[in-house]
N, C-alpha and C positions, 0 to 999 in steps of 0.2 A: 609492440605497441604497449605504452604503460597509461594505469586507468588513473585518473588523476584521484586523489582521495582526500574528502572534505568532510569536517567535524560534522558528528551528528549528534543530536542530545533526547537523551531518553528521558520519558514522564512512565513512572508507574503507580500516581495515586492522580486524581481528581485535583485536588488541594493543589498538586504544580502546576498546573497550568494558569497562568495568568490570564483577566478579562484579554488582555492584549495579544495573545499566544492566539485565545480561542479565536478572536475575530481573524488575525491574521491565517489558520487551519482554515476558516470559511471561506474567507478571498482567495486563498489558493484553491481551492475544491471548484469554487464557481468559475475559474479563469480556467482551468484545468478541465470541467466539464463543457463551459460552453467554446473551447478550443478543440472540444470532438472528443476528449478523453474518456476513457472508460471507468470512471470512479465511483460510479454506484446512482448516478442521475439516468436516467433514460431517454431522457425527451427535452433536449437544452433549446433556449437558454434558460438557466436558471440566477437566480440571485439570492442574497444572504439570508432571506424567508425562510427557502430550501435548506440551503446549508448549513446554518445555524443550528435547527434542530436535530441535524443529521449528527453533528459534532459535538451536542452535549448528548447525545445516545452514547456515542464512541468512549468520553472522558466520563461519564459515571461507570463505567465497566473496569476503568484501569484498575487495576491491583498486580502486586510482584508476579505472581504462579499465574495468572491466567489474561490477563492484557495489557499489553504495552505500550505507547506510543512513541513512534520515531520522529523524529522532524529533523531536516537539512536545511542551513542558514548560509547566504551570501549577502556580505556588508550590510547585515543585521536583518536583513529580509528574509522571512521563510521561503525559501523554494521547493519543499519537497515534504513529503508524508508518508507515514506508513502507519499499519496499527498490525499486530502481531496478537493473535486470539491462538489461546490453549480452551480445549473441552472439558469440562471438569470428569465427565466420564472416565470411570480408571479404563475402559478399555481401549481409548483411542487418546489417553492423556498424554502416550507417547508424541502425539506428533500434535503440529500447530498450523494456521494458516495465515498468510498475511490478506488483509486486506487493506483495500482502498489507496493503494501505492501509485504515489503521485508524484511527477514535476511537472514545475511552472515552464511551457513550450519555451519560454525565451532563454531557458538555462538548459534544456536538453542535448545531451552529445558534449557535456563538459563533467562527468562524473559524478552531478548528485544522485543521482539514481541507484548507480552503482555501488556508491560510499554507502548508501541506503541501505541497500539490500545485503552486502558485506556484516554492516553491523546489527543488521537480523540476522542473520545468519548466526554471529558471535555469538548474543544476545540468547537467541534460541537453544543453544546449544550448549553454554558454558553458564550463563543464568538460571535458565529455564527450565533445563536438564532435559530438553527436546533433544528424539533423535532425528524428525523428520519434518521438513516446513511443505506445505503444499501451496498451490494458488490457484485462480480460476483466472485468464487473461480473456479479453475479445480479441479473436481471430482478424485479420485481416489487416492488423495494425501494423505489423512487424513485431511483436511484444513476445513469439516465439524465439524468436535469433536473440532480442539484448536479452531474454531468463536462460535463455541458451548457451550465452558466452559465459554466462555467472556461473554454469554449472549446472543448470536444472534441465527437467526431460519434459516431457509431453508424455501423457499417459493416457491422456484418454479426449474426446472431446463429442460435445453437444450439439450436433450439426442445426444450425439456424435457431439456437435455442435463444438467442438476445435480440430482442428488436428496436431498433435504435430510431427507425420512424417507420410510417405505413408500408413501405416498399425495400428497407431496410435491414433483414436479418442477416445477423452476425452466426458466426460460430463461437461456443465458449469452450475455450484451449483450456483443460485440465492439464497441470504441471506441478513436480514434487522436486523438489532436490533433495537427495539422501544418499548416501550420509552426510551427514553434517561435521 
């Protein structure tokens, strides 16, 4: 089986990201969250109120050494996200984590994810001079098997530590890929 692979474009300052980038990062977050995803909302639905201020937190952090942003486009539309965080701490500066790693449900099972995660991977490793990328997934999703195909392990996990509504705890899958 071959993974299909699609352009992804990196931001590492503020200044690149276009008013238009930013709102399209929100409309994906909110389509992504209130389609059940695990992106850092806890209690959907939400809307661009939410997201909006989520994602200028994310773009005032970018810079080269310590935060990235990835995004994945089909016929000019954002479908996919990622942000890539280094610790400035020298002791754990070796390794990095991705967060907030998204696609849009209507393109999943066609490679942007993959392409995504691929070019973090590269990214972290040949940029960044990372030896190690970590994540945190919600259990339950299937989000163990596709970080699994990519390469990464499961290390550890947070039994019921996510609650997604009153009667709803998740587990949070701790996952590292290394080496890089």
């Amino acid at each position: 089986m071959s993974i299909a692979v699609h352009p992804v474009q990196q931001f590492t300052s503020p200044g690149e990201v276009t008013p238009a980038t930013r709102q399209k990062l929100a409309a994906c977050w909110v389509e992504v969250t209130n389609a059940g995803g695990a992106a850092g909302f806890p209690f959907p639905p939400i809307d661009e109120t939410h997201a909006a201020p989520a994602v200028d937190a994310i773009l005032g952090t970018l810079a080269p050494a310590t935060s990235r942003l990835l995004t994945a486009a089909s016929d000019g539309e954002l479908v996919g996200w990622l942000n890539i965080r280094r610790d400035a701490s020298e002791l754990i500066a070796h390794w990095g984590t991705l967060h907030h790693v998204q696609t849009r449900p209507s393109v999943r099972g066609l490679g942007f994810g993959a392409s995504l995660m691929s070019e973090a991977r590269r990214i972290a490793r040949d940029e960044m001079g990372l030896r190690q990328l970590r994540l945190a997934a919600r259990g339950g999703a299937g989000l163990e098997a596709f970080y699994g195909r990519l390469g990464w392990r499961e290390v550890g996990r947070w039994p019921g530590a996510l609650r997604l509504s009153v009667d709803d705890y998740r587990d949070e899958v701790l996952m590292i890929l290394d080496p890089l």
